[in-house]
C-alpha positions as CSV (number, residue, x, y, z in Angstrom):
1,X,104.4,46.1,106.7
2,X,104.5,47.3,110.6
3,X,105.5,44.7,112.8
4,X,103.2,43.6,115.3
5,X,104.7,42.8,118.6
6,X,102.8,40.0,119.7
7,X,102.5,37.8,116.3
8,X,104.3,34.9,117.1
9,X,107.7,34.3,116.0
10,X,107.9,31.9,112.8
11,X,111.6,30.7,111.5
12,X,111.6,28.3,108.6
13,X,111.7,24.9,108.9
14,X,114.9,24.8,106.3
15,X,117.0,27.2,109.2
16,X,116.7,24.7,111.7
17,X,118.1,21.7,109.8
18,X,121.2,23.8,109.0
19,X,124.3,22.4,110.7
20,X,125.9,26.2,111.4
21,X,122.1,26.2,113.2
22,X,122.5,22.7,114.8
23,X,125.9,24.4,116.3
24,X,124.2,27.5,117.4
25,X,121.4,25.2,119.4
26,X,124.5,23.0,120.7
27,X,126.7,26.0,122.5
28,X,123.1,27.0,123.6
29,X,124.4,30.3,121.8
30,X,121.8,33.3,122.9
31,X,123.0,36.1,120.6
32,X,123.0,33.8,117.8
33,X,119.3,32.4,118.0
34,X,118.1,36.1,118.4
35,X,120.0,36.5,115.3
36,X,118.4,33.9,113.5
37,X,115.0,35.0,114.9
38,X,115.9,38.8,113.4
39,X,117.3,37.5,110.4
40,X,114.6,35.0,109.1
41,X,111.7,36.1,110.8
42,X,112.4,40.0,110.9
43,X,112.0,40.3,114.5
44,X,113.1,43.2,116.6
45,X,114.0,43.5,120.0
46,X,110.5,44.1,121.6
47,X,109.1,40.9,119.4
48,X,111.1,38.9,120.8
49,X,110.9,40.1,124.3
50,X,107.1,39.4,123.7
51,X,107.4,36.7,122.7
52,X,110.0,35.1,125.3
53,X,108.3,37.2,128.2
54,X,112.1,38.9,129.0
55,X,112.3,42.6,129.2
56,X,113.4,44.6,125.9
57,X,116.2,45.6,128.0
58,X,117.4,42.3,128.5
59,X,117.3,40.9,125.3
60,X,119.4,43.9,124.2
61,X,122.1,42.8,126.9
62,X,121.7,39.5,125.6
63,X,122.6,39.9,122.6
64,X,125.7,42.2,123.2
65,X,127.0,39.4,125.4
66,X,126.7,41.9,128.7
67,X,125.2,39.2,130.6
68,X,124.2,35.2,130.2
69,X,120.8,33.0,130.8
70,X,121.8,30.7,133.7
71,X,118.2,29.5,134.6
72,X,116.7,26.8,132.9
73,X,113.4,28.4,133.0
74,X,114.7,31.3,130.8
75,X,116.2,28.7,128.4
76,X,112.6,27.0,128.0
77,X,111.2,30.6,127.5
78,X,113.1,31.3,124.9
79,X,112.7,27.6,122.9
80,X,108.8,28.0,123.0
81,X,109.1,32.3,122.1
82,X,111.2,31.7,119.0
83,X,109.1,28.5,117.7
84,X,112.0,25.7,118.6
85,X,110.6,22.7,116.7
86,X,111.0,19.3,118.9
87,X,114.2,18.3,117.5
88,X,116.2,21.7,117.6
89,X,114.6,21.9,121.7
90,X,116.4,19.0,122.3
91,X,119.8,20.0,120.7
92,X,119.4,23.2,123.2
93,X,118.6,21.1,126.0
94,X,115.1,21.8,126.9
95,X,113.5,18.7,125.4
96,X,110.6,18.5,123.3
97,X,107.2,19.8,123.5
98,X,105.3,16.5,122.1
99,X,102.8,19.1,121.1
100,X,101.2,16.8,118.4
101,X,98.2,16.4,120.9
102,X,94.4,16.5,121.1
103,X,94.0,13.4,118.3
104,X,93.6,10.8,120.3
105,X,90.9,9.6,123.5
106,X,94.4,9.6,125.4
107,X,94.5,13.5,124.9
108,X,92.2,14.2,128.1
109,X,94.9,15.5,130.0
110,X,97.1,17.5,127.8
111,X,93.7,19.3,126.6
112,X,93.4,20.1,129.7
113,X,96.6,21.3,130.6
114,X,96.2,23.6,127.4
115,X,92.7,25.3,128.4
116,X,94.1,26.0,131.9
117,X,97.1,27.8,130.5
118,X,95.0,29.4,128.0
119,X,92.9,30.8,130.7
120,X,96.0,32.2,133.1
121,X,97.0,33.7,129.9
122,X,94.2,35.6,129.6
123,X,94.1,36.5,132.8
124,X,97.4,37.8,132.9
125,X,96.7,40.0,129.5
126,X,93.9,41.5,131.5
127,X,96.3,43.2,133.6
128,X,97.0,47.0,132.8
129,X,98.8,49.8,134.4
130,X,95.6,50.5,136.5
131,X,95.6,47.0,138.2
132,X,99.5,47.3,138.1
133,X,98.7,50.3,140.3
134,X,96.0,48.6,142.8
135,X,98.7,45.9,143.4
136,X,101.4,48.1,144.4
137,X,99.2,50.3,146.6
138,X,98.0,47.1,148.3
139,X,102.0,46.2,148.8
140,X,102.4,49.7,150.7
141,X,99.4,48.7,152.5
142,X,100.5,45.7,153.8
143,X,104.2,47.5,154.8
144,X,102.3,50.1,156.6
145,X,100.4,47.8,158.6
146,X,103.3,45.1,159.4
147,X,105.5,48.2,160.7
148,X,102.3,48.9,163.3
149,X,100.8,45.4,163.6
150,X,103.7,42.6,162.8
151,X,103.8,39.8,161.1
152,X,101.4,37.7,162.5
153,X,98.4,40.2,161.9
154,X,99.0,40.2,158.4
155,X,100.4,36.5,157.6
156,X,97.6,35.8,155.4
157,X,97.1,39.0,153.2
158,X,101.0,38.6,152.7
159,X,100.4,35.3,151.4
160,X,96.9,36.2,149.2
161,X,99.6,39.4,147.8
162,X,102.4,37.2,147.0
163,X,100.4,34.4,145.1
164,X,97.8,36.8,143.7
165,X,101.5,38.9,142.0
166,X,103.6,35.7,141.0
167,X,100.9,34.5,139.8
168,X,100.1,37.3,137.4
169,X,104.1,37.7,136.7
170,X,104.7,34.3,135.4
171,X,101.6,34.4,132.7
172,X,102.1,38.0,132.0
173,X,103.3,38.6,128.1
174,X,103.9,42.2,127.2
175,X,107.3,43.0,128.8
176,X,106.4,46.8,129.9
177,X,103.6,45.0,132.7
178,X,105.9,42.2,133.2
179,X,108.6,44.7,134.2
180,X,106.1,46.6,136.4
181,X,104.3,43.3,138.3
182,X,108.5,41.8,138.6
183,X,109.1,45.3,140.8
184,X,105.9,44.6,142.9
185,X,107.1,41.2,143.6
186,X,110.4,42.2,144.7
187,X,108.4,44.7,147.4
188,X,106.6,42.3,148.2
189,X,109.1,39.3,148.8
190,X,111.7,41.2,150.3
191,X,109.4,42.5,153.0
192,X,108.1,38.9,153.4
193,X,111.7,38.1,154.1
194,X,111.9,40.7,156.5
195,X,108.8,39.3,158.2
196,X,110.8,36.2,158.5
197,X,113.7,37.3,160.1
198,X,111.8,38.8,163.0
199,X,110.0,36.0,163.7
200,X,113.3,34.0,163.7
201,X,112.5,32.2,160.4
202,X,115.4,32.4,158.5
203,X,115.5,29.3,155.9
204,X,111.9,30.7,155.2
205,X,113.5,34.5,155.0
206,X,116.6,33.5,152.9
207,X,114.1,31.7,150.4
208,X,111.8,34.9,150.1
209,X,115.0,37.3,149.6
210,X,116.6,35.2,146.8
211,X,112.3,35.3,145.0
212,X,113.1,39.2,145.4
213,X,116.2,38.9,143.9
214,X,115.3,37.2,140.7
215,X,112.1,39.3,140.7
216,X,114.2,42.7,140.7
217,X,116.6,41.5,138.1
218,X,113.5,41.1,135.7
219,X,112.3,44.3,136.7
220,X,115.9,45.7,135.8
221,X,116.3,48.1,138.9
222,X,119.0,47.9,140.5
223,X,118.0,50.2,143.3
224,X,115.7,47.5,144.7
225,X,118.1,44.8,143.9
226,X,120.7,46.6,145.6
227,X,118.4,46.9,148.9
228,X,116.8,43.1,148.8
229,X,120.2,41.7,148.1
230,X,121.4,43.9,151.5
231,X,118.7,43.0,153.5
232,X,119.7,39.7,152.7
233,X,122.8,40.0,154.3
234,X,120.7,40.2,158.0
235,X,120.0,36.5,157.4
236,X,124.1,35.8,157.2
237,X,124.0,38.1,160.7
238,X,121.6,36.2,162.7
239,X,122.9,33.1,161.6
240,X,125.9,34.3,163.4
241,X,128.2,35.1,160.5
242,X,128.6,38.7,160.4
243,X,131.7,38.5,158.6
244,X,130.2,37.3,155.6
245,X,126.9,39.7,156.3
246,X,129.9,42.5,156.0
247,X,131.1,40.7,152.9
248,X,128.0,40.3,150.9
249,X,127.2,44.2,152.0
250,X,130.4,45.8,150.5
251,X,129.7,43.5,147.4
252,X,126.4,45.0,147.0
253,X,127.7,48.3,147.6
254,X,130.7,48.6,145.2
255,X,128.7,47.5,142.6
256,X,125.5,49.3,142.8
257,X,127.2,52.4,144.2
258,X,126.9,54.6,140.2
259,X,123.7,53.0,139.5
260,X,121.2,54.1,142.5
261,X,119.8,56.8,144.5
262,X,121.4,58.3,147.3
263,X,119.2,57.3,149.4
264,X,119.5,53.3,148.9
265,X,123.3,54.3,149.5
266,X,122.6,55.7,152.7
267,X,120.4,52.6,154.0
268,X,124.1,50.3,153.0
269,X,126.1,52.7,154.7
270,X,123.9,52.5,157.8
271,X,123.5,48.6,157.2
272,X,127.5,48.4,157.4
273,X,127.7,50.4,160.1
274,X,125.6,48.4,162.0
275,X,127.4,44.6,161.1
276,X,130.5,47.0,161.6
277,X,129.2,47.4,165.5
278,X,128.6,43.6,165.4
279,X,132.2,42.9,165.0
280,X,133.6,45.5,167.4
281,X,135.2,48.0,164.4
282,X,134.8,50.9,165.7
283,X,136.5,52.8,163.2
284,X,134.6,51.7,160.3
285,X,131.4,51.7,162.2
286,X,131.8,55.3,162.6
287,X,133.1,56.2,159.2
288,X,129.8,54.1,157.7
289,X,127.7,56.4,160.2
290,X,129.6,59.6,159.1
291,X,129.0,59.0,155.8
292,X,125.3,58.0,155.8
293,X,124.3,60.8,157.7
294,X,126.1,62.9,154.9
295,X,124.6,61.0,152.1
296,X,121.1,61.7,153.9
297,X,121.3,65.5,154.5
298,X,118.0,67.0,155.0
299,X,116.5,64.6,152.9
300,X,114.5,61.2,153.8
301,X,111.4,59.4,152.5
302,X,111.3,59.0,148.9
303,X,108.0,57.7,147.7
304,X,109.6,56.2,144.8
305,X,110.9,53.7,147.3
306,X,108.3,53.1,149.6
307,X,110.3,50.3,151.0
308,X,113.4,52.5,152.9
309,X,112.0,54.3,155.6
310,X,115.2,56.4,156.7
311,X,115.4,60.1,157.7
312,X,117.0,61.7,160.2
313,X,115.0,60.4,163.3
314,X,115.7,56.8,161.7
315,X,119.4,57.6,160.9
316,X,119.8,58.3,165.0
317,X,118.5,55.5,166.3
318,X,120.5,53.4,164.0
319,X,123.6,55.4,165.6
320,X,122.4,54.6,169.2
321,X,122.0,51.1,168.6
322,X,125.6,50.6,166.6
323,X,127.6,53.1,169.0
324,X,125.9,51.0,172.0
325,X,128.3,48.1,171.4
326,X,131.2,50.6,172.1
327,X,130.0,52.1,175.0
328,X,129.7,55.5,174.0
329,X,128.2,58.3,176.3
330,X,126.2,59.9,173.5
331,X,123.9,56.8,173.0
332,X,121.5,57.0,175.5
333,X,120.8,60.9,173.9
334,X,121.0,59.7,170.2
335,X,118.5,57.2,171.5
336,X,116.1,59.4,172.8
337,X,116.3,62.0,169.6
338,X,115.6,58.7,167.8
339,X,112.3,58.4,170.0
340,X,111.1,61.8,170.0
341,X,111.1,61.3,165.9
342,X,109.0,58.5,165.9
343,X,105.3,59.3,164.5
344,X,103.8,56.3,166.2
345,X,103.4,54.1,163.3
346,X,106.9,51.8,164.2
347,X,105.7,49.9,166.8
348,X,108.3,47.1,166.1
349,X,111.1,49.6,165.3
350,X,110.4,51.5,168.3
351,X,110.1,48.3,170.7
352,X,114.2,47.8,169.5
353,X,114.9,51.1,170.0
354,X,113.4,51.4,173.1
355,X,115.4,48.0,174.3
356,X,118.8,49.5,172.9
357,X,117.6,52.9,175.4
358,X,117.3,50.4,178.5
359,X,120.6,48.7,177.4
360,X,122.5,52.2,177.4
361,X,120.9,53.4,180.8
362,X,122.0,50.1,181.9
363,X,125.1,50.7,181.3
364,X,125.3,54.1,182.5
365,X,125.0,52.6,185.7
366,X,121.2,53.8,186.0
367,X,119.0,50.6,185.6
368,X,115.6,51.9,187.1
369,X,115.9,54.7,184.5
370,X,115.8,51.4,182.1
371,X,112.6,49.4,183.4
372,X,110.2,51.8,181.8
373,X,111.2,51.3,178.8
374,X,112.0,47.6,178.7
375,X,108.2,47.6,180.0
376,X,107.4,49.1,177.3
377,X,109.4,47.6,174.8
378,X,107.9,44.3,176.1
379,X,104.3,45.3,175.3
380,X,105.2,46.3,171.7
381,X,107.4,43.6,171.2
382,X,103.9,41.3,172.0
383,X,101.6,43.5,170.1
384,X,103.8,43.5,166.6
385,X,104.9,39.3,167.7
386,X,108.3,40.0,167.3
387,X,110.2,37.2,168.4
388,X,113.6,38.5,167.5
389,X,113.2,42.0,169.6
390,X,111.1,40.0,172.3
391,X,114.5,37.8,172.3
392,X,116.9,41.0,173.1
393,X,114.6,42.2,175.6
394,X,114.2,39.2,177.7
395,X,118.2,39.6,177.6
396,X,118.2,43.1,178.9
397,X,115.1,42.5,181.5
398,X,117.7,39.9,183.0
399,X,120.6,42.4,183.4
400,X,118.7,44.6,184.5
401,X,117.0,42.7,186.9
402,X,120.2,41.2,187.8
403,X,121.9,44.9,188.5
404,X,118.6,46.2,190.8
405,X,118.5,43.1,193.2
C-alpha cells in the first residue's frame, strides 16, 4: 500500500516499554527514534518530516548524525510527530501531554486550547505556493519602500508581515511550504534587523537577526544564512567591537564560502573590507575590496536574492567610504561614480554616501565644496529617519563648520 505522507505516525504500544527503547528516549537519541518510527511504523523520510514539521532535508542529516537538535522546541516536535505516549515524553524530557481531556466540566479550557490550534492548523494548510508567492512579493515591497521611505514609514506593515509569516510558519505542516514561508521569514527578519540598526536599536536588531537565523536554517539555504548571520556582525560594530564584527565575518565566510553564490561572497568581502577600514588595516581592506570587485565583474542584481543590492555603482561607494578612513586621494571620485549610479530609489544609502563625499572634500582641504552635500545628506537622512546616518552627519556638519569659521 502507498504511503500517505500526512497519516500520522503510529508505533506500538509494546516498542515503547522496551528497555533498548527506554535507552534510546534517555540519550534523547535522534537517529534512533527515526529508526524506530521506520522500523515499526514504516515511515519514510518525508512522513516523518510531515509529521515533525522539519524539512526532509533535515531529517536525513539527522539521521546520519551530520548535525544535532539543540532547541527544545524541535525536541517537543518530534515527541508529538512520532506519537510519544506520556510516559516515553518524559523519559525524553519533554513531559507529558495529559491529553486524556474533554471528560470532565473542568475540560473548558483545554477544549479550547484544542479548537484554537485546530483552526491555526487549518489556516496554515490553506497556504499554497500561490499565497507563498503573495507573501514574498509583499516582503520585496516592503524592502523597496524602506530603501526610499525608512523605517518609520513602514514600522507597521513590517510588523503586520512578520506576524502574518511566523504565524503561518509555526502551524504550517507539509515541509515543501514550511521550507518556502521559513525563507520569507528570514527576508523579512533580517531586514527588520537592518531597520533596527539605523534607528540605533540594537538589542531589538540583534533579536530580529538571530529570528533570521533560525528561520534560514529551516529553510536550509545557506546563501541567506550566510548574509543574515553577516549582517549580524554590524550589531558587534556599532556596539563598538569591530574586532569581533571582523571575527564573526571571517567565520561566516570560510564556512559558507563552497556553498553560495558569488554574489553573497562579494557582499562579505565588501562587508570585511569595510570593518577592515574600521580598524585602520589597510592592507586587508584593500585586498577585501580587490577581491569583491573581482568576484562582482559585470554582474550585480540577482533577483533570486532580492535582499543584496550590490553592482558596480554600490561596489564604489562602498570603496569611497572604507578608503576614506585612510585618507586616500581617489575617494572623493569613487564617491562621486558611486553617486552618479544611484537610480533614485536609495535615499538612505545615498544620504551616507553623500556624508562620506562631504567628509572626503573635507579633508581635501575644500569644505564649502562639502556643505552641499551635507545639506543634502541632512534632508534624506530626515525623510528615510535614519538616526544612525543623521548621527555621522551632525559629526561632519561640525567639522565642517568648525574648518569654514
Amino acid at each position: 500500500m502507498r504511503e500517505q505522507a500526512f497519516e500520522p505516525i503510529k508505533i506500538p504500544d509494546e516498542v515503547w516499554e522496551r528497555e533498548q527503547t527506554r535507552e534510546v528516549l534517555k540519550r534523547r537519541d535522534i537517529p534512533g527514534l527515526f529508526e524506530l518510527a521506520r522500523k515499526y511504523a514504516g515511515a519514510s523520510q518525508a512522513r516523518i518530516g510531515a509529521a515533525t514539521g522539519i524539512s526532509q532535508g533535515r531529517i536525513s542529516r539527522y539521521m546520519r548524525g551530520l548535525i544535532q537538535v539543540t532547541e527544545l522546541e524541535v525536541y517537543e516536535r518530534i515527541a508529538t510527530g512520532l506519537g510519544l505516549p506520556d510516559h516515553a515524553r518524559t523519559l525524553f524530557g519533554v513531559g507529558a501531554t495529559h491529553t486524556d481531556a474533554f471528560d470532565g466540566a473542568d475540560d473548558h479550557e483545554q477544549r479550547q486550547q484544542h479548537e484554537e490550534l485546530t483552526a491555526r492548523l487549518d489556516a496554515a494548510a490553506s497556504i499554497d505556493s500561490t499565497m507563498v508567492a503573495i507573501l514574498n512579493v509583499d516582503t520585496n515591497n516592503l524592502r523597496l519602500m524602506d530603501r526610499k521611505l525608512g523605517a518609520v514609514a513602514i514600522a507597521d506593515k513590517m510588523r503586520a508581515q512578520s506576524n502574518q509569516v511566523a504565524r503561518a510558519l509555526h502551524h504550517a505542516v507539509r515541509p515543501g511550504i514550511r521550507a518556502k514561508l521559513a525563507h520569507i521569514l528570514a527576508e523579512t527578519a533580517s531586514l527588520a534587523g537592518w531597520q533596527a540598526i539605523d534607528m540605533c536599536g540594537l538589542s531589538d536588531a540583534w533579536q530580529h537577526y538571530e529570528r533570521a537565523k533560525s528561520a534560514a536554517r529551516e529553510a536550509d539555504d545557506p546563501a541567506v544564512l550566510a548574509y543574515v548571520s553577516g549582517e549580524q556582525a554590524y550589531v558587534l560594530a556599532d556596539l563598538g567591537r569591530p574586532a569581533e564584527a571582523t571575527e564573526l565575518l571571517q567565520y561566516v565566510h570560510a564556512t559558507y564560502r563552497s556553498r553560495i553564490p558569488a554574489l553573497t561572497r562579494t557582499w562579505l568581502s565588501a562587508a570585511e573590507a569595510e570593518l577592515a577600514a574600521i580598524l585602520g588595516d589597510e592592507k586587508t581592506c584593500r585586498t577585501a575590496l580587490d577581491q569583491a570587485a573581482t568576484l562582482l565583474g559585470d554582474n550585480g542584481h540577482d533577483p533570486a536574492m532580492p535582499y543584496i543590492s550590490l553592482n558596480t555603482a554600490h561596489l564604489a561607494r562602498w570603496r569611497g567610504s572604507c578608503l576614506l578612513h585612510f585618507g586616500d586621494p581617489d575617494t572623493a571620485e569613487d564617491l562621486r561614480s558611486a553617486l552618479a549610479g544611484m537610480d533614485g530609489t536609495y535615499n538612505r544609502a545615498e544620504a551616507g554616501t553623500r556624508c562620506d563625499l562631504a567628509h572626503a572634500l573635507l579633508a581635501a582641504g575644500e569644505p564649502e565644496a562639502a556643505l552641499p552635500h551635507i545639506h543634502r545628506a541632512q534632508q534624506l537622512a530626515t525623510m528615510t529617519g535614519s538616526r544612525r546616518q543623521r548621527r555621522r552627519i551632525e559629526e561632519v556638519a561640525r567639522l565642517t563648520k568648525r574648518a569654514l569659521s
